[in-house]
C-alpha positions as CSV (number, residue, x, y, z in Angstrom):
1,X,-43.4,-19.7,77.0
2,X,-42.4,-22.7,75.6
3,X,-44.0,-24.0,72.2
4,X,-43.1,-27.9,71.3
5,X,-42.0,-28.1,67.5
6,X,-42.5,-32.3,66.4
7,X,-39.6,-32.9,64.6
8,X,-40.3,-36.3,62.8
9,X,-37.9,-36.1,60.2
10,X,-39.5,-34.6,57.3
11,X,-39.1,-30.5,58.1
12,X,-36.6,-28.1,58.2
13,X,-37.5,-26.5,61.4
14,X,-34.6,-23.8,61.3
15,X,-36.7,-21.1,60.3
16,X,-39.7,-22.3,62.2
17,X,-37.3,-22.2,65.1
18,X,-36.3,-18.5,64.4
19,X,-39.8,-17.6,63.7
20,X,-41.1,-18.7,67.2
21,X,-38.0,-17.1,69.2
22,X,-38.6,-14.4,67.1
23,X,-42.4,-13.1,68.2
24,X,-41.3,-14.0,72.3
25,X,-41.2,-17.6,72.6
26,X,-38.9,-20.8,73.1
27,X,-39.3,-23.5,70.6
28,X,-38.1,-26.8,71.9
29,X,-37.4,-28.9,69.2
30,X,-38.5,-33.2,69.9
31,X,-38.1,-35.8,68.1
32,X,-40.1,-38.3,70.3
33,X,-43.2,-37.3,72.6
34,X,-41.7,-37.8,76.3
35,X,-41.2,-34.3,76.8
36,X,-44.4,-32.6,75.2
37,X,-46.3,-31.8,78.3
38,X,-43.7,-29.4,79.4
39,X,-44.6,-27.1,76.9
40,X,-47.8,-24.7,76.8
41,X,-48.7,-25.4,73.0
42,X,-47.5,-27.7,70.3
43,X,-46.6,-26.6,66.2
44,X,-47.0,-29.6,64.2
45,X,-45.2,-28.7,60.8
46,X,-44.8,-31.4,57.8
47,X,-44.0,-31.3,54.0
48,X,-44.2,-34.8,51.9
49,X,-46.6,-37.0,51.8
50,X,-49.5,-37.7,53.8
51,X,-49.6,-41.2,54.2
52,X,-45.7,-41.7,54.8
53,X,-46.0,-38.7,57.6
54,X,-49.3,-40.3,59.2
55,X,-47.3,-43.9,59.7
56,X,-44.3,-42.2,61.2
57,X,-45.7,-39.8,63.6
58,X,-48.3,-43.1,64.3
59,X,-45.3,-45.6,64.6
60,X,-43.3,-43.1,67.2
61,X,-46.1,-42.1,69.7
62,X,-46.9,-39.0,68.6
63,X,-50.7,-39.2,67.1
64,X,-51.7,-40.7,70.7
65,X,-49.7,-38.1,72.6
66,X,-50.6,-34.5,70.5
67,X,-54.3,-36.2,70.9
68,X,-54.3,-35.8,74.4
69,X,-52.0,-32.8,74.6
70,X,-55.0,-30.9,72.2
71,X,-57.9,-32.6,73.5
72,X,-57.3,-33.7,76.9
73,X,-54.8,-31.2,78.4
74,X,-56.7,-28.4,76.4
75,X,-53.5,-26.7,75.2
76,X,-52.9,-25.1,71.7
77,X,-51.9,-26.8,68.6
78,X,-50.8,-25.3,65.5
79,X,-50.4,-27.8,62.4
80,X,-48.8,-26.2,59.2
81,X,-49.2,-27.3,55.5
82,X,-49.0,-31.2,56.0
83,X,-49.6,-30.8,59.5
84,X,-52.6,-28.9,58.9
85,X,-53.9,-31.6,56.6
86,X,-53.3,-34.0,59.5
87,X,-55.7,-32.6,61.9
88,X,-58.2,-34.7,59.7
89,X,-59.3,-38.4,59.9
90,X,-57.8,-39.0,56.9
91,X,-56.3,-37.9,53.0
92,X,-57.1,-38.9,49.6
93,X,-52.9,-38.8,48.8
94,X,-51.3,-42.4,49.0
95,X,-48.0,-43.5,48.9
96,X,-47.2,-44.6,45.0
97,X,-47.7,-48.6,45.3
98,X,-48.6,-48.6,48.9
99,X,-51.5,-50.6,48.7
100,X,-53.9,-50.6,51.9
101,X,-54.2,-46.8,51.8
102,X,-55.0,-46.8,55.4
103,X,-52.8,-44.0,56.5
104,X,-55.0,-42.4,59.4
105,X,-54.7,-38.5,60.6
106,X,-55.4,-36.7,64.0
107,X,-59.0,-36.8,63.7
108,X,-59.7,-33.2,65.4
109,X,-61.0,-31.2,62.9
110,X,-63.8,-33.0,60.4
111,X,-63.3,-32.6,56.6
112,X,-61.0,-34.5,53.7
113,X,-58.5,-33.7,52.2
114,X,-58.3,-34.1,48.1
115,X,-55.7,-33.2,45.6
116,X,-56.2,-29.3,43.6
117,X,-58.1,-29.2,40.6
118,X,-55.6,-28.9,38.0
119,X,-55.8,-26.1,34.8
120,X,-53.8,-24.5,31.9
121,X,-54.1,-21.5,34.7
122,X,-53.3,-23.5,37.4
123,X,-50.2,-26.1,38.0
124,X,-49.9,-28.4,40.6
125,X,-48.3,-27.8,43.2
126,X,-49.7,-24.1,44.4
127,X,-46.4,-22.5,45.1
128,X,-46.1,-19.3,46.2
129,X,-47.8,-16.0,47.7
130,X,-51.3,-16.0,47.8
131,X,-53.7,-13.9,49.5
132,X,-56.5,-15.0,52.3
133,X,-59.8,-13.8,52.7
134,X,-60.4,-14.7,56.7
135,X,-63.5,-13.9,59.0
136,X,-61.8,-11.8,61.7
137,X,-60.7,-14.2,64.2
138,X,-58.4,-13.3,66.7
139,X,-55.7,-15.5,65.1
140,X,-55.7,-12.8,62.3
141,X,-55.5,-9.6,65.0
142,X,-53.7,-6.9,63.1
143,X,-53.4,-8.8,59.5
144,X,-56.1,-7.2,57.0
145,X,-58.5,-9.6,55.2
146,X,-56.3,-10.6,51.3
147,X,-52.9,-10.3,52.8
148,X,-50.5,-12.8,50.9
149,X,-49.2,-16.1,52.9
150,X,-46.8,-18.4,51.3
151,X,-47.7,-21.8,49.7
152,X,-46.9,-25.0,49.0
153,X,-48.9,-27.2,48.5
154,X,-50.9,-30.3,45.7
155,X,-53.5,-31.3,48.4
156,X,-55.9,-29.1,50.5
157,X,-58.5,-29.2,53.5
158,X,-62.2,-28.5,53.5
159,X,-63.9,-28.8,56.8
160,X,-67.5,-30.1,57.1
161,X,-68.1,-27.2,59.2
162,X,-68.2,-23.9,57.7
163,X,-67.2,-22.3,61.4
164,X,-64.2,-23.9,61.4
165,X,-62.7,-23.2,58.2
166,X,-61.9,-18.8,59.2
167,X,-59.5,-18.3,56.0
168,X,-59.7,-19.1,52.4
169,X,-57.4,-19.0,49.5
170,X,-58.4,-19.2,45.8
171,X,-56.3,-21.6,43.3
172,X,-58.6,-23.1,41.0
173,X,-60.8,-23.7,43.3
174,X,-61.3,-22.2,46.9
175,X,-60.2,-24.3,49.9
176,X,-59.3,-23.9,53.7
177,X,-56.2,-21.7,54.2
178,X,-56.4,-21.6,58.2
179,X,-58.8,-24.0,60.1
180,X,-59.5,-23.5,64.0
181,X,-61.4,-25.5,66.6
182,X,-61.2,-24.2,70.0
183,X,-57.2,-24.4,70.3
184,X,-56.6,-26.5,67.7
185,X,-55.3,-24.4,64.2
186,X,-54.4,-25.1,61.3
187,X,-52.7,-23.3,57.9
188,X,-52.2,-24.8,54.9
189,X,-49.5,-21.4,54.7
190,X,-46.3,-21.3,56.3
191,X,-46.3,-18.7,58.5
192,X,-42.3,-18.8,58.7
193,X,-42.2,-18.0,55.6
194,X,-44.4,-15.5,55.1
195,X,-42.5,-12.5,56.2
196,X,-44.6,-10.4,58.8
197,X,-47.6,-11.4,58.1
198,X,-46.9,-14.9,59.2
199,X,-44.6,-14.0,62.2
200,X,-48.1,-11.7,63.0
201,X,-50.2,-14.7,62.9
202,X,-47.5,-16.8,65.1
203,X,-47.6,-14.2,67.7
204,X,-51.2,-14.2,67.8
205,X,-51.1,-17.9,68.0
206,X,-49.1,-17.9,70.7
207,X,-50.7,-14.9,72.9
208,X,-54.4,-15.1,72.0
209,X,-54.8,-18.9,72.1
């Protein structure tokens, strides 16, 4: 089976490569959209900024192209972290002295995205493991509600419908730690990262959905 990984320059898809071979199947790595429909579902990763990520993945074909590989084509896509927060319309993070702020997202899952409340308790970013409290869904088969996933992250995703957020994470405030819409997921986690918890949640990801 072979899953797409959208290299657009900002990842380092090395362990998100091993990660994929590792649970049975073949990443392909692209770095432009031609050859996305030869593959059976589509990981979306990203770390940096919203609004930079949104104009490159926009200026290269790819918003227009994992659009219809999710929606029309019906096959799986997986965002992680950034590329999680991308499956919305759009983010409350801007590019320091960008000035429009029109930086658009994927617009398949409904919800915004807004920086974490900030504490004495709590620093900005949220690095490291946390645990998730999920609903049961087949994308958690064999991983126990409040096992710990890896974070990094300033900015989070809350749907506007319940149903679709099946995992949360508490840091300061409780937010959407895996989002899912048909085929479409999302975790603001990285799986690849977190030891066999994620690999569990990547093998589901690739054999359930």
């Amino acid at each position: 089976m072979k899953v797409a990984i959208v290299d657009h320059g900002g990842s380092n898809l090395l362990s998100l490569c091993k990660a994929v071979s590792s649970v049975g199947a073949t990443p392909i790595v692209l770095s432009s959209p031609e050859d996305l429909t030869l593959c059976s579902s589509a990981i979306l990763p990203g770390v940096g900024n919203f609004e930079a990520c949104s104009k490159s993945l926009t200026r290269d074909g790819w918003f227009d192209a994992l659009h219809d590989f999710s929606t029309t084509l019906e096959r799986p896509l997986l965002g992680i972290c950034l590329g999680m927060q991308l499956l919305s319309a759009q983010s409350s993070e801007l590019m320091l002295n960008s000035g429009d702020g029109t930086a658009q997202g994927l617009s398949l899952i409904d919800g915004s995205v807004t920086r974490l409340k900030t504490s004495d308790s709590h620093r900005i970013p949220h690095v490291g493991w946390n645990s998730v409290s999920h609903n049961g869904d087949s994308l958690f088969r064999d991983i126990p509600s409040m096992t710990d996933f890896y974070f990094v992250h300033s900015y989070a995703f809350h749907t506007s419908n319940d149903s679709e957020t099946i995992g949360t994470c508490s840091y300061g405030e409780t937010f959407a730690a895996v989002v899912r819409k048909d085929r479409i997921v999302g975790t603001q986690f990285h799986p690849e990262k977190s030891s066999r918890a994620g690999l569990a949640l990547l093998r589901n990801f690739v054999e359930l959905i």
